[in-house]
N, C-alpha and C positions, 0 to 999 in steps of 0.2 A: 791523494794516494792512488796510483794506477795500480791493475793487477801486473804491469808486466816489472813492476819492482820488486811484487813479493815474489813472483816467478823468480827473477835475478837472485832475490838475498836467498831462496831454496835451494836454488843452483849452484849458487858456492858455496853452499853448507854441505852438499851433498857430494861436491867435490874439494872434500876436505882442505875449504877456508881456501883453494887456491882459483885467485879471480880468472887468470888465462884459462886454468880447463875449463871452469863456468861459460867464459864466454864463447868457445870452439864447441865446446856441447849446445850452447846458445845459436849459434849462425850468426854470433853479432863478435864486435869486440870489445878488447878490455878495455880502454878508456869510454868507451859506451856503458858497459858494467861497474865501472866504477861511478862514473857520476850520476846513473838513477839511484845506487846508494846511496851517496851522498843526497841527492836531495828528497830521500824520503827521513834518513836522519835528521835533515832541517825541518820536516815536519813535523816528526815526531815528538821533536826536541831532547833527546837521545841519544846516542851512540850505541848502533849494534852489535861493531865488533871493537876489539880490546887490541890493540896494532901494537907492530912491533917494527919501527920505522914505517918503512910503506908496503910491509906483510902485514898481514891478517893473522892475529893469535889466536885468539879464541872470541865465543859470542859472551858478552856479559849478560848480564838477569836478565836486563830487559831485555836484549835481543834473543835471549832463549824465548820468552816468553809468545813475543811478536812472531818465530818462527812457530811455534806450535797452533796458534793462531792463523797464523798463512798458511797452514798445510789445511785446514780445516775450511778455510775458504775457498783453496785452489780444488780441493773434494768438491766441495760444493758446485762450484764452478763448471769441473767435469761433467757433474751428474749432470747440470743444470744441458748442456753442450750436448750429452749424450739424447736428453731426451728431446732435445732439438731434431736434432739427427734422429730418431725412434720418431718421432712424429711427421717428420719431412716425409720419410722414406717407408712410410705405411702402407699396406697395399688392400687392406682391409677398412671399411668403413662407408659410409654412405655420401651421396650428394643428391640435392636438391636445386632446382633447376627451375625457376619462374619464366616461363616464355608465351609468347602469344600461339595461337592455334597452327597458324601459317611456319613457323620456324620449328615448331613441332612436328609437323604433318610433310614439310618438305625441305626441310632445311635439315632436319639434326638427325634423320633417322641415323644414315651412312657413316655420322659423325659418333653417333651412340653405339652402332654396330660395332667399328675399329677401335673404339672406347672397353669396351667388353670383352672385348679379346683380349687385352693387354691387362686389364683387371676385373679379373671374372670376380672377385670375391669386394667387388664394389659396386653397392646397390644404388642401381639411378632411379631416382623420383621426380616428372613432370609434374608440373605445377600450371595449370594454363589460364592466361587469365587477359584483361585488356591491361594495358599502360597503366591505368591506377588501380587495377587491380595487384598489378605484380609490384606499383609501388608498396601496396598494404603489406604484403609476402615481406617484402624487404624488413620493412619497418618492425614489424612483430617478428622477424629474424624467422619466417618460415624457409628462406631460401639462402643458397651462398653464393650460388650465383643471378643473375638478372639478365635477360637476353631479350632485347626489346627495339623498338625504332624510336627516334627523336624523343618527345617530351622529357628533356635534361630536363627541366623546372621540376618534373614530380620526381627526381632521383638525388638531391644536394649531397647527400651523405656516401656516394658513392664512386668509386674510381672507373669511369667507362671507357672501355679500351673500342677504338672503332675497329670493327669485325671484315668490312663489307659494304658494298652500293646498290641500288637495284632504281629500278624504275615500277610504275606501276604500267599495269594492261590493263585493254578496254576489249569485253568479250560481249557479243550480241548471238543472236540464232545465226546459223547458217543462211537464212532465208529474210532475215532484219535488211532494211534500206538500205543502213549505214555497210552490212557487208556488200553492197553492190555498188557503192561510193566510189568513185574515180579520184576524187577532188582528197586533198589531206583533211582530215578530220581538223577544227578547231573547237575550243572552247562554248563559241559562242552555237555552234550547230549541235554541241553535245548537252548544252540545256536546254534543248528542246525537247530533249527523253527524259520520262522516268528513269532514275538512276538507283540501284542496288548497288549496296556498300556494304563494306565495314562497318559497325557499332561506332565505332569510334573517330571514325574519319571527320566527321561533321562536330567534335567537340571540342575544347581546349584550343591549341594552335597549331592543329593542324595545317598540315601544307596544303593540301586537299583542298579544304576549306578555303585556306587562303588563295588557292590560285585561280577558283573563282571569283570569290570577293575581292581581288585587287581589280577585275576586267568588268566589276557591278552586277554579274548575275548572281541572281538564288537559284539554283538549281533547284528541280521537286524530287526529292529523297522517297521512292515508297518501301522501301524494305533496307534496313541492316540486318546482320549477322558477326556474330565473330567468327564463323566457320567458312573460309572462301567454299568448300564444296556446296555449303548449304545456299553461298549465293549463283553458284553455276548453276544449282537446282531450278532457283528462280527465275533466272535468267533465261533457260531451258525454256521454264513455263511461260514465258513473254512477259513477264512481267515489269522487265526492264533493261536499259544498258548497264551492265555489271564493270564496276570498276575493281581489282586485284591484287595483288601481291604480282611483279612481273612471274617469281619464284611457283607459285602456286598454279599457274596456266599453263595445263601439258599441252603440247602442241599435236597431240592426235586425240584431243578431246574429241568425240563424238557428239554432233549437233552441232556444236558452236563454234564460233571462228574469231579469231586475235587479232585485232585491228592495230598498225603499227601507226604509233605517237609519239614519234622523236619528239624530247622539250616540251611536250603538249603539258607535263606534269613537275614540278621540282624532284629533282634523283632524291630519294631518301639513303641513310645510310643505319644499316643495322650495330648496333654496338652491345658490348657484355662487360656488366657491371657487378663490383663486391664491395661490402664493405670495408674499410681503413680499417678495421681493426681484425679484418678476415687473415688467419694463418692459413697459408697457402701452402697446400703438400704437396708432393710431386706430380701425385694423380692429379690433383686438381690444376698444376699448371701445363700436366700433358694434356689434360679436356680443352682447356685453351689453345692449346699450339691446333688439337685437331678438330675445331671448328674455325679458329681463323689461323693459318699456320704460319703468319708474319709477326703473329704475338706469342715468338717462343722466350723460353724464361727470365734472359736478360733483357729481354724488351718491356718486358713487364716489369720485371722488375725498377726499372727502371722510372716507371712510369709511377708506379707506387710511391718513391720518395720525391715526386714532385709535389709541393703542397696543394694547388687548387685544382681545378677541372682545369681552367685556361689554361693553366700551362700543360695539361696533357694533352690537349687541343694542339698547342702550338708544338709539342712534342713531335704530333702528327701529320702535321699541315702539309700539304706538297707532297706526301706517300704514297702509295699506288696500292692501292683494295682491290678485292674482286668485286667484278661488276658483273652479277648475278641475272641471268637473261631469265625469258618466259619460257625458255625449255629448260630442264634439264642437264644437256650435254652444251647449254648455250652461255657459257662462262668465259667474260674479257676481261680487259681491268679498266677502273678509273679513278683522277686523281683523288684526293680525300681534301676537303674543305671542313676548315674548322667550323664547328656553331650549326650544324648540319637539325 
């Protein structure tokens, strides 16, 4: 039993038993209308109306009955539609928002700004944390959205739409060896400094990580943070070569200088993630379009009814992201590889 049958037998009850005006008020036609009645009276096993050759007389018991019933469901049905629609198009309510310090601090202000303007009576809540910290937010459903870089592994449950590219920077004193270097910086001259980091850069599967240890060094790590200002601080203080967020590194920082590392580092790519079972309102897919604005609604949406991660991967593959520089006004693009 479809609903668009009980819609049909309502239609030509209400246009008194005649199947042509049913189906001109329908947008469809009568031999269309005729045989979703017929096969819902095969269903039924039935007969709803009492015929008079191949007119409609009237509705017998049971097809009275069945009609009072479909009116009560198509009710339903509306309500059900209306508060679809009442829910969709809300402009009142809260979001929460798990992101790392760096997409907080220099990513999302601008984003949250133009965000606020269009729905002042929608409250935003930061959430800041590292990669499994924001996986925990997920899990215990403190957040609806997730805005983070690579470690898919600690996200299974989630649909990550890629956002964005960026590279990392390498920041020393103004007065550091490395800024008086002629020669291009390589890996192997850059673990000869103590290195300030990320918290996180050195755990999991990091790329970081790994693009040391595929070329056999151990770098000496003397200080993380999850706060890049708090590693500029240190940096500042000599205590190390500071590696970055490209995004994070203004170019008129004071004291310190940005050493440029074409490939020195694998591109990272930022992505924003909800869960499968997240209804998504409009604000909520305007917050998406205006932090990455390639993933406006039907892109999304779209992505949503594909069942795995891989195939939103492959959904994406070959796309062209912003490619987020170490200034501010220093925004390119590049391609988007999937498994990033």
């Amino acid at each position: 039993m479809k609903l668009r049958q009980l819609e049909y037998l309502l239609a030509i009850v209400d246009n008194g038993l005649n199947i042509t005006a049913a189906a001109e008020r329908l947008y469809t036609s009568q031999p269309g209308v005729s045989k979703q009645i017929r096969l819902l009276e095969d269903e039924l096993g039935f007969t709803l109306f009492a015929r008079k050759g191949k007119a409609l007389g009237s509705l017998t018991a049971e097809g009275s009955q069945v009609v009072d019933r479909a009116r009560r469901v198509l009710q339903e049905v509306q309500h059900i539609r209306s508060l679809s629609d009442e829910i969709y198009h809300q402009k009142r309510g809260a979001l929460h928002i798990g992101t790392t310090h760096t997409q907080a601090r220099y990513v999302l202000p601008e984003v949250i700004n133009a965000f606020r303007q269009q729905y002042p009576n929608v409250s935003l809540n930061l959430h800041q944390g590292t990669s499994e910290q924001i996986a925990d937010m997920v899990t215990e459903k403190q957040v609806d959205f997730a805005i983070a870089t690579g470690a898919h592994s600690l996200f299974p449950s989630l649909v990550m739409l890629p956002c964005y590219r960026w590279d990392r920077s390498i920041i020393v004193p103004a007065d550091h060896e490395l800024a008086q270097d002629d020669e291009p910086l390589t890996l192997e001259r850059l673990a000869q400094f103590p290195l300030v980091t990320y918290v996180f850069s050195f755990s999991g599967e990091s790329s970081l990580k790994r693009a040391f240890t595929d070329r056999g060094l151990v770098p000496e790590v003397v200080f993380t943070a999850r706060d890049a200002d708090v590693i500029k601080t240190y940096v500042k203080m000599g205590m190390g070569v500071g590696i970055i967020a490209s995004m994070a590194q203004d170019c008129e920082e004071s004291g310190l200088k940005a050493l440029e590392i074409p490939g020195l580092f694998p591109r990272s790519t930022t992505w924003i993630g909800f869960r499968r079972d997240t209804v998504l309102t409009k604000f909520m897919y305007d917050f998406i379009e205006g932090f990455a604005p390639h993933l406006d609604q039907d892109r999304v949406r779209e992505a949503v009814q594909l069942p795995e991660q891989s195939d939103i991967e492959s959904l994406f593959e070959g796309s062209t992201l912003p490619l987020k520089g170490r200034c501010a006004e220093d925004v390119a693009e590049a391609e988007y590889a999937a498994a990033q």
